[in-house]
VEXKELUM-942970 format. One line per field, with one value per residue: residue number from 1; residue in three letters; x, y, z of N, C-alpha, C in turn. Coordinates in steps of 0.02 Angstrom, whole numbers, plus 50000, padded with zeros to 5 digits. Atoms other than C-alpha are relative to their C-alpha. Example, Ala and Ser with C-alpha at 12.3 -4.5 7.8 and 13.67 -1.06 7.14 Angstrom:
BEGIN
nr	[1/2]
rest	[ALA/SER]
npx	[50045/49958]
npy	[49941/49941]
npz	[50000/49997]
capx	[50615/50684]
capy	[49775/49947]
capz	[50390/50357]
cpx	[50045/49961]
cpy	[50060/50055]
cpz	[50000/50037]
This chain:
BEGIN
nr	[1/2/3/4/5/6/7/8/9/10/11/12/13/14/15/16/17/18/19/20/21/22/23/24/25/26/27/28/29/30/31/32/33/34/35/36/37/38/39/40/41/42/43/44/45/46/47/48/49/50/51/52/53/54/55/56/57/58/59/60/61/62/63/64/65/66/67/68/69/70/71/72/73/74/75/76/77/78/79/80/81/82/83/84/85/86/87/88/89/90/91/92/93/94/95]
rest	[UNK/UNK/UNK/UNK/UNK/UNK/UNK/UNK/UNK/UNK/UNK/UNK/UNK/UNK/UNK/UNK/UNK/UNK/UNK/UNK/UNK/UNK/UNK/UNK/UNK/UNK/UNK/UNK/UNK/UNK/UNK/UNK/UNK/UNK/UNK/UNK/UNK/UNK/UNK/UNK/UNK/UNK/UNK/UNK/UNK/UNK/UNK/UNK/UNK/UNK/UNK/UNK/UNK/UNK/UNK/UNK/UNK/UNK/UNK/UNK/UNK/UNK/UNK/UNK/UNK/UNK/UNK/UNK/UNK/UNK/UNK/UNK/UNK/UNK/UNK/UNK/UNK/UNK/UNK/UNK/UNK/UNK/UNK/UNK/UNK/UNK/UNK/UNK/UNK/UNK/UNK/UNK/UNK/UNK/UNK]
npx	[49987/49942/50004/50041/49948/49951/50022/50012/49944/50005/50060/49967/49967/50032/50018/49949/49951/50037/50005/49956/50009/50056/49977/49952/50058/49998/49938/49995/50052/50004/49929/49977/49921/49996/49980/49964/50052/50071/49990/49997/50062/50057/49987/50024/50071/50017/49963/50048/50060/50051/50004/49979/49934/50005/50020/49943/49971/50047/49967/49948/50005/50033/49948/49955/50024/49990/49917/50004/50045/49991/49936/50025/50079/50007/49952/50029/50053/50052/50030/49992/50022/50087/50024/49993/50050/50063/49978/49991/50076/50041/49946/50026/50057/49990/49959]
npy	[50044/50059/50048/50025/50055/50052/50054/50056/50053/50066/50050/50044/50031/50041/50028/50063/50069/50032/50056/50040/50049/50049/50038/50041/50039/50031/50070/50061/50036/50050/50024/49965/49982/49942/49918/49939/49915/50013/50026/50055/50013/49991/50042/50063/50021/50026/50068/50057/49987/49971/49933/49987/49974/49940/50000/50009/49940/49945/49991/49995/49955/49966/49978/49943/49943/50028/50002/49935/49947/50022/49963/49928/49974/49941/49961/50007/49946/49999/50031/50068/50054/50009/50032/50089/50022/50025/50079/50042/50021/50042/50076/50032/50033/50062/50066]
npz	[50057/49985/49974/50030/50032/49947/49974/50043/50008/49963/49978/50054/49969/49957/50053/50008/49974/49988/50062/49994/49932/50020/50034/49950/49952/50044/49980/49927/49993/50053/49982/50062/49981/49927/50039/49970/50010/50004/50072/50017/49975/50085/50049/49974/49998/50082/50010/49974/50048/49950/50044/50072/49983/50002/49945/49959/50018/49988/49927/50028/50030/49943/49928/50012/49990/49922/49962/50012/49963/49936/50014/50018/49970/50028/50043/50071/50020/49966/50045/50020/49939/50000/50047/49976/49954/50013/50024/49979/49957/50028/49988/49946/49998/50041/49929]
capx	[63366/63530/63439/63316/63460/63556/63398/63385/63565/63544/63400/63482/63612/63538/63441/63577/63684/63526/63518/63685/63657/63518/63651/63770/63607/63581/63752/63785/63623/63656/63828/63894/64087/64165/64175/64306/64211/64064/64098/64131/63950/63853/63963/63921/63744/63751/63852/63717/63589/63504/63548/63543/63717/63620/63552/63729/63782/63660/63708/63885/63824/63726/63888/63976/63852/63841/64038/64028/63892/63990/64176/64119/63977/64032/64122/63999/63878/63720/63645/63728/63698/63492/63474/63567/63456/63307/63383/63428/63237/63170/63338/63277/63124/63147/63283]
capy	[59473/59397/59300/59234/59184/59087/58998/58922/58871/58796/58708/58641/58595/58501/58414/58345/58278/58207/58117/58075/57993/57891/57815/57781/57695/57600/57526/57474/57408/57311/57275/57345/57375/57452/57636/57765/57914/57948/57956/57785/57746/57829/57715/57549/57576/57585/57444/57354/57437/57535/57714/57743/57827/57988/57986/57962/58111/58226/58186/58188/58360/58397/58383/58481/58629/58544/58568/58760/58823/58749/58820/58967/59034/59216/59216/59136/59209/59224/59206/59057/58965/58997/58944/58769/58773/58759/58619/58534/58544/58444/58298/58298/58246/58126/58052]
capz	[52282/52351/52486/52362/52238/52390/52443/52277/52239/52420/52393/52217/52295/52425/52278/52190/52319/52365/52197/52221/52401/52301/52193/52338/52432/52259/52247/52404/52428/52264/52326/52156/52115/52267/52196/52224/52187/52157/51960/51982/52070/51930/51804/51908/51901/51700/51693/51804/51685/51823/51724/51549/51491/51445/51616/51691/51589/51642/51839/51788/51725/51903/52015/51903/51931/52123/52145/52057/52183/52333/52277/52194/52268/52224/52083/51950/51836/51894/51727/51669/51838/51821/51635/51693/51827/51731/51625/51771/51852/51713/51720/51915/51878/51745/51895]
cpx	[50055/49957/49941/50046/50042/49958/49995/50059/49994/49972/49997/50049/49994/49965/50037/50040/49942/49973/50073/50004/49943/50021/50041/49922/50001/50058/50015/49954/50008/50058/50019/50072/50019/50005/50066/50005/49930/49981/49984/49915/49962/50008/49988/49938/49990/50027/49941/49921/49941/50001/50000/50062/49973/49962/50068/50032/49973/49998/50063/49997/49994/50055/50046/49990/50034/50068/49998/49977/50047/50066/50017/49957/50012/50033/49970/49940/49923/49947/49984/49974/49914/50003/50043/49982/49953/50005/49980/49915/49977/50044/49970/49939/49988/50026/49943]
cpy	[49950/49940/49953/49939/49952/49957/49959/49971/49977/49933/49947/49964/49941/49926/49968/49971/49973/49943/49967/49942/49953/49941/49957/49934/49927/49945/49984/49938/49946/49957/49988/49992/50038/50074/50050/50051/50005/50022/49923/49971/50017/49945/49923/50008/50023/49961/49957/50027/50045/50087/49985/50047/50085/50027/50034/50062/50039/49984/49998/50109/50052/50022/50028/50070/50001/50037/50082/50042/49994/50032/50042/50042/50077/50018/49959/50030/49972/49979/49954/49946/49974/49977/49936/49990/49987/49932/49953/49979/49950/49945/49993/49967/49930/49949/49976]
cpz	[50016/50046/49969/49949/50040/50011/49925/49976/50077/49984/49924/50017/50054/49948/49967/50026/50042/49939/49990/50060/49975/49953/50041/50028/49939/49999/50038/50004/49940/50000/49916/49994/50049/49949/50035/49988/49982/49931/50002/50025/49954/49929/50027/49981/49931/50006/50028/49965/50037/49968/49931/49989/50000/50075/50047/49986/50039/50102/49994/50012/50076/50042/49989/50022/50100/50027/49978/50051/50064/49996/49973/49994/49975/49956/49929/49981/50007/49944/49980/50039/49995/49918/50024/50035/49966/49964/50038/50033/49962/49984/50063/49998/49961/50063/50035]
């Protein structure tokens, strides 16, 4: 069961800083405000109208989980983590 629950916070993980590397690609490529985080990159591309804000939330939302799995891999609940996983499957897709 553990190496089942690890491949899928990997493979979530992987997933949203792969929707984050799609925003960096975005603003650059759009040559956007310079950013100095990657908060600020999600808020450029509403400003340039390319997210909606409830969009921006809901990746906002992703790299919160994102930053949880990566700096507390064994010390959150296993529960909580999979019901905001399923959330997040159907925000990835919308993205």
């Amino acid at each position: 069961m553990d190496l089942l629950k690890d491949e899928i916070m990997n493979r979530m993980e992987f997933i949203i800083q792969n929707i984050i590397d799609i925003c960096v690609v975005l603003s650059s490529d759009l040559k956007l405000e310079k950013p100095y985080s990657e908060d600020d990159i999600i808020e450029n591309l509403v400003k340039a109208g390319l997210l909606q804000n409830d969009m921006a939330r809901k990746i906002h939302e992703m790299k919160g989980l994102r930053n949880i799995q990566v700096h507390r891999n064994g010390k959150i609940d296993d529960d909580l983590v999979f019901e905001s996983l399923a959330g997040e499957m159907a925000d990835i897709e919308v993205f």
